[in-house]
TORDO-643394 format. One line per 4 residues: number of its first residue (from 1); their letters; for each residue y, x, z of C-alpha. Coordinates in Angstrom, 1 decimal. Layout:
BEGIN
NUM> a> Y:X:Z  ... $
//
This chain:
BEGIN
1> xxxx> -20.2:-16.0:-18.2  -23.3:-15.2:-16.3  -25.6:-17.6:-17.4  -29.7:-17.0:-16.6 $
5> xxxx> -31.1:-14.3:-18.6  -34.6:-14.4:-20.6  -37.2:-12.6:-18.8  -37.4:-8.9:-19.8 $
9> xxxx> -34.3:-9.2:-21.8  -32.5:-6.2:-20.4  -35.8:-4.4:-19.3  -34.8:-3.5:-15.9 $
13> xxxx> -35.2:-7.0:-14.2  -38.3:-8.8:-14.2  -38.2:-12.2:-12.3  -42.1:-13.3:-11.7 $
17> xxxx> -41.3:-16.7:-10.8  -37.5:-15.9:-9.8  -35.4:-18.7:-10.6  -33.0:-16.9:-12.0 $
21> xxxx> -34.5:-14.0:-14.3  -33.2:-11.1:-12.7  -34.8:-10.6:-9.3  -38.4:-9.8:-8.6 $
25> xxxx> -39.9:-10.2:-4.8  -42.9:-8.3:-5.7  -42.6:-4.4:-6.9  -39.3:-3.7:-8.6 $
29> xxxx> -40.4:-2.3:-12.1  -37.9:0.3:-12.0  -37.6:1.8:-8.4  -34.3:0.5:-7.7 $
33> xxxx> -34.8:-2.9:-6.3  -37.7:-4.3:-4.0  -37.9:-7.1:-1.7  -40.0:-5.3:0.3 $
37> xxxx> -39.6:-2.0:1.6  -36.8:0.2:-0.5  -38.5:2.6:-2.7  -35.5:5.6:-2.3 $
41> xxxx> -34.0:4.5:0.8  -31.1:3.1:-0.9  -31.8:-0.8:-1.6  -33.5:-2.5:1.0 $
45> xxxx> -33.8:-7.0:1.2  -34.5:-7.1:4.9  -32.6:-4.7:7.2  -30.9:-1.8:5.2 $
49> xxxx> -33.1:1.5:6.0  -29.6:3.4:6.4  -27.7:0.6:8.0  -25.2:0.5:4.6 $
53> xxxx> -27.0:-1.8:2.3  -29.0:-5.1:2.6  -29.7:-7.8:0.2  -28.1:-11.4:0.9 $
57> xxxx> -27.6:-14.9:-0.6  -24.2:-15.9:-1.5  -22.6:-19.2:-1.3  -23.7:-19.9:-4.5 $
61> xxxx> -27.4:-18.5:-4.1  -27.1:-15.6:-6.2  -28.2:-12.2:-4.5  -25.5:-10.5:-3.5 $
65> xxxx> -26.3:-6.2:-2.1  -23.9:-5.6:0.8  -22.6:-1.9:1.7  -20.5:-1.5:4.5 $
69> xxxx> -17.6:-3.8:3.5  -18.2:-4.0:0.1  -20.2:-6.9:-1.8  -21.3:-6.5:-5.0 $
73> xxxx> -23.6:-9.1:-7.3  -26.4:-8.2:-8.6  -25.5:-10.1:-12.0  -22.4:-7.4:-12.6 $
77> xxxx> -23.2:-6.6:-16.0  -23.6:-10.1:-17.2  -19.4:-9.7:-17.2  -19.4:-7.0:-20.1 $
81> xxxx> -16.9:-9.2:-21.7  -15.1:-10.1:-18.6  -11.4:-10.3:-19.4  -10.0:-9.7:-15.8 $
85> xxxx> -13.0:-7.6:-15.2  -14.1:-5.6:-17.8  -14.7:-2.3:-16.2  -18.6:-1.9:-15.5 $
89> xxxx> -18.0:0.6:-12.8  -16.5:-2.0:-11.0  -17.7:-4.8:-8.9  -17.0:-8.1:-10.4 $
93> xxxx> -15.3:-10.5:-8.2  -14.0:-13.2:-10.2  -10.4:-14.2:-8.6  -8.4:-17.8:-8.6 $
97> xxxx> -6.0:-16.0:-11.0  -7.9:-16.5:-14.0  -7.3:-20.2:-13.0  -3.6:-19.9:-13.7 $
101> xxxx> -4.1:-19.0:-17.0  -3.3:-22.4:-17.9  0.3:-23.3:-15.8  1.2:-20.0:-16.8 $
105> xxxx> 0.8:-20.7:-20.3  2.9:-23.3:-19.6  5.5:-21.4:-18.6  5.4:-19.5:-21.4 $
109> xxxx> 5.7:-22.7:-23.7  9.1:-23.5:-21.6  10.4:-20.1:-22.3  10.1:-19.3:-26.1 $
113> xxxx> 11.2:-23.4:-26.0  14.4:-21.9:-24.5  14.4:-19.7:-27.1  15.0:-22.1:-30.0 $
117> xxxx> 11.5:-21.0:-31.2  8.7:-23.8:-32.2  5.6:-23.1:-30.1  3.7:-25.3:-32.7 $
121> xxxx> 4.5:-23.5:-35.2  1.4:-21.4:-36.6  2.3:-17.7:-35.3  3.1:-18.9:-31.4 $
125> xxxx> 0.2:-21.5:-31.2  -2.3:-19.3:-29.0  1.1:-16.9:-27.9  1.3:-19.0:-24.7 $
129> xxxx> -2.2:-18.1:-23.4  -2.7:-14.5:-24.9  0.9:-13.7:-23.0  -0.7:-15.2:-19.6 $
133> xxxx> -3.8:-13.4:-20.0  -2.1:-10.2:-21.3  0.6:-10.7:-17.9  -3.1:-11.2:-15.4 $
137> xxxx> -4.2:-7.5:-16.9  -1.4:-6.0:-16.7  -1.4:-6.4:-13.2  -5.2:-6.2:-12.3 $
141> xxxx> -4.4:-3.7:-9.9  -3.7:-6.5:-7.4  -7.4:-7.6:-7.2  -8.4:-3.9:-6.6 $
145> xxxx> -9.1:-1.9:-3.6  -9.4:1.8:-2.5  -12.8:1.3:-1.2  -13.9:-0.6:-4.2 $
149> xxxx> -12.8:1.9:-7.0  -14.2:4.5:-5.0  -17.9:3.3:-5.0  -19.3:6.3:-2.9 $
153> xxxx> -17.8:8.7:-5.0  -16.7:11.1:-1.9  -18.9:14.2:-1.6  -19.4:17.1:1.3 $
157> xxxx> -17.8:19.5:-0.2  -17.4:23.4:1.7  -14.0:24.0:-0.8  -10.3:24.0:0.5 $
161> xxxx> -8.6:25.4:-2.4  -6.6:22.9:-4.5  -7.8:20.6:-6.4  -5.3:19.2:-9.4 $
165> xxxx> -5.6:15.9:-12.2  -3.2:16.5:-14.4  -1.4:14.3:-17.1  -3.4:11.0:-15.7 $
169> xxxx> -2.2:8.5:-18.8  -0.2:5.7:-17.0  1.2:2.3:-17.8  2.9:0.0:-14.9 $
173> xxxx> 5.5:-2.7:-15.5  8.6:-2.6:-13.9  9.8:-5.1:-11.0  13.3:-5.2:-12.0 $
177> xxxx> 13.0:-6.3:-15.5  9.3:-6.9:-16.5  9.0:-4.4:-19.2  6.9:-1.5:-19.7 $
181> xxxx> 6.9:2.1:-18.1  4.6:5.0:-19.0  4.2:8.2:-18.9  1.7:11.4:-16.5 $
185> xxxx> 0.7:11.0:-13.5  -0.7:15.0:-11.6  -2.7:14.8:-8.6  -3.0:18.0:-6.0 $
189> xxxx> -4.9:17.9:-2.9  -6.4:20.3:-0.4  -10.2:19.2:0.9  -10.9:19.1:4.2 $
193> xxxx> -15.1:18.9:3.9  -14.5:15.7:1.3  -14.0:16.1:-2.3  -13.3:13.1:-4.9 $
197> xxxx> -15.2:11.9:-7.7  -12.6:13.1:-10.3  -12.5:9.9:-12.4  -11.7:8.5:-8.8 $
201> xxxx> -8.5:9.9:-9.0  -7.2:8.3:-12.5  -8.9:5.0:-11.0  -6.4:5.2:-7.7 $
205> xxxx> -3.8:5.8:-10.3  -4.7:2.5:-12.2  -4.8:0.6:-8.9  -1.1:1.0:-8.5 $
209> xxxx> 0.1:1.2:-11.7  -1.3:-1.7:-12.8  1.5:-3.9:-10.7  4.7:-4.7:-10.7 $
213> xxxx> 6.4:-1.2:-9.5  9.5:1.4:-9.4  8.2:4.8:-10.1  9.5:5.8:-6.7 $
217> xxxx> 7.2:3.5:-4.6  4.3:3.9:-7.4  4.5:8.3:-6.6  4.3:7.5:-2.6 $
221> xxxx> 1.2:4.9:-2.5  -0.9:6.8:-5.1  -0.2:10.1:-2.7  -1.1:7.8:0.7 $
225> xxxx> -4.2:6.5:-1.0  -5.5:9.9:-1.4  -5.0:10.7:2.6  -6.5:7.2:3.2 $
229> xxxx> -9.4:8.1:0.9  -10.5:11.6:1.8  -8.1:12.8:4.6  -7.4:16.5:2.8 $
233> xxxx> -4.8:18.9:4.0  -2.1:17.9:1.7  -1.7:15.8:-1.7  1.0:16.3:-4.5 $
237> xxxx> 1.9:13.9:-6.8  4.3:14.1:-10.0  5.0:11.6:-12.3  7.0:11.8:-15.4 $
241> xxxx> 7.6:8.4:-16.7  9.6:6.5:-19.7  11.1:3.4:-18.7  11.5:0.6:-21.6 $
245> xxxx> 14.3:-1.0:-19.4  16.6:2.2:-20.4  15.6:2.4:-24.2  15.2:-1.1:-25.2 $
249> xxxx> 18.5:-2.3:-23.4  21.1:-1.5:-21.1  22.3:2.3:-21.7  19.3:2.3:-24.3 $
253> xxxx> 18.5:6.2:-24.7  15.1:6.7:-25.6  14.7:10.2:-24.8  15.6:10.1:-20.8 $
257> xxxx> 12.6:10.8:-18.1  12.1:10.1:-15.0  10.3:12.4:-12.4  9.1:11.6:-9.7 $
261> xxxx> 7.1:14.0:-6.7  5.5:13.2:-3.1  4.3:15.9:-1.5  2.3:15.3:1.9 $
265> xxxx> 0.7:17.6:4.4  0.5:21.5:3.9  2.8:21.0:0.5  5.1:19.7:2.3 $
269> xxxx> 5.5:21.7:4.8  4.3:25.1:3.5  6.5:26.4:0.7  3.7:28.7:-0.8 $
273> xxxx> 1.4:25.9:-1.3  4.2:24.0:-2.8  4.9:27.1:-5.1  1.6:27.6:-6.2 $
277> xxxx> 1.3:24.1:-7.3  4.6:23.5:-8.8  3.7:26.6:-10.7  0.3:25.7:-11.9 $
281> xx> 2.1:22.5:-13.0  4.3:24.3:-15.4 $
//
């Protein structure tokens, strides 16, 4: 997946005699990485000039950049194609679940066989592993963090009046019968001095949607990963969701929504923040 790169290929890397064609330990030709001392204070191989960041080896040699908790490697983009991690804002830490792949598969074969179906059969040959993989996506959110999405994306910000995402696209699979729900997901929060990388906010959303979940548990721990993230005065969250598990069986109707709301902090407890918000959501 991340096999050794020509030199120059990507013409941000040049390696020198670097044994793997992506590091240089003279100057870095572009400013951003130096073995030496860090050109903008930000990427440093011996001690990190801000105390955050510092070049290592991993356990497999490859230079890994440490900041604070987080380790990202250096060969990231090399996973463009990445099927558990193809999100280049991302750090790409490969996980033992694309190892299942395979007993999963499996199971797959043992349930479309309980079907009466013939997995040889031409249209279910490769169904078996596509269905794993799909299942491992669908639930990526499992492998992800808050402080890996966020990547530094919290700014000093001098604004406390509210801040709203609304109609966040959302997809999750529910616990009870593993089948789809989607729908919007709105975000309101107060800032207390912090502000969020708005993208930041849809990417909390994917984090817990992407799992198994109830819509009720799903409102509450996007809501608590916004106070964990910036610690504002208050967050709001709404979601209006369509659950396959009522339209595709049981009662079956296919026009019935389901809202959800967590409010936390001043919306909770101050009724004309909660009106101003519930009536900028109308």
């Amino acid at each position: 997946m991340n096999g050794d790169r020509p030199e120059g290929t990507n013409g941000r890397h040049k390696s020198g005699d670097a044994t793997n064609g992506r590091h240089k330990s003279g100057d870095a030709t572009n400013g951003r990485h130096k073995s030496g001392d860090a050109t903008n204070g930000r990427h440093k191989s011996g001690d990190a000039s801000n105390g955050r960041h510092k070049s290592v080896d991993g356990e497999d040699g490859e230079q890994q950049e440490v900041m604070g908790p987080l380790v990202r490697r250096r060969s990231s983009l090399a996973h463009a194609k990445c099927m558990f991690h193809n999100d280049l804002e991302l750090d790409h830490r490969p996980t033992a679940k694309d190892k299942l792949v395979g007993r999963m598969a499996d199971s797959y074969r043992d349930l479309l066989t309980s079907l009466g179906e013939d997995v040889n059969r031409d249209g279910l040959l490769k169904t078996p592993e596509r269905a794993a993989k799909a299942l491992l996506y669908f639930t990526k959110g499992y492998d992800q963090t808050i402080q890996e999405v966020l990547n530094e994306a919290v700014f000093n910000e001098e604004h406390d009046e509210m801040v709203i995402v609304k109609e966040i696209e959302m997809f999750s699979m529910c616990e009870h019968h593993l089948v789809p729900f989607m729908g919007k997901v709105s975000v309101a929060y107060l800032p207390r001095g912090l502000v969020l990388g708005l993208s930041k906010v849809a990417r909390i959303v994917e984090i817990y949607s992407r799992r198994l979940q109830v819509q009720e548990r799903l409102t509450k721990q996007i809501a608590h990963a916004l106070i964990e993230a910036i610690n504002p005065s208050g967050v709001a969250v709404t979601i209006e969701a369509t659950h396959m598990c009522m339209v595709m069986r049981g009662v079956q109707k296919i026009n019935a929504k389901t809202v959800t709301s967590c409010m936390l902090g001043v919306f909770r407890d101050d009724p004309k923040t909660r009106e101003e918000y519930l009536a900028l959501m109308r």
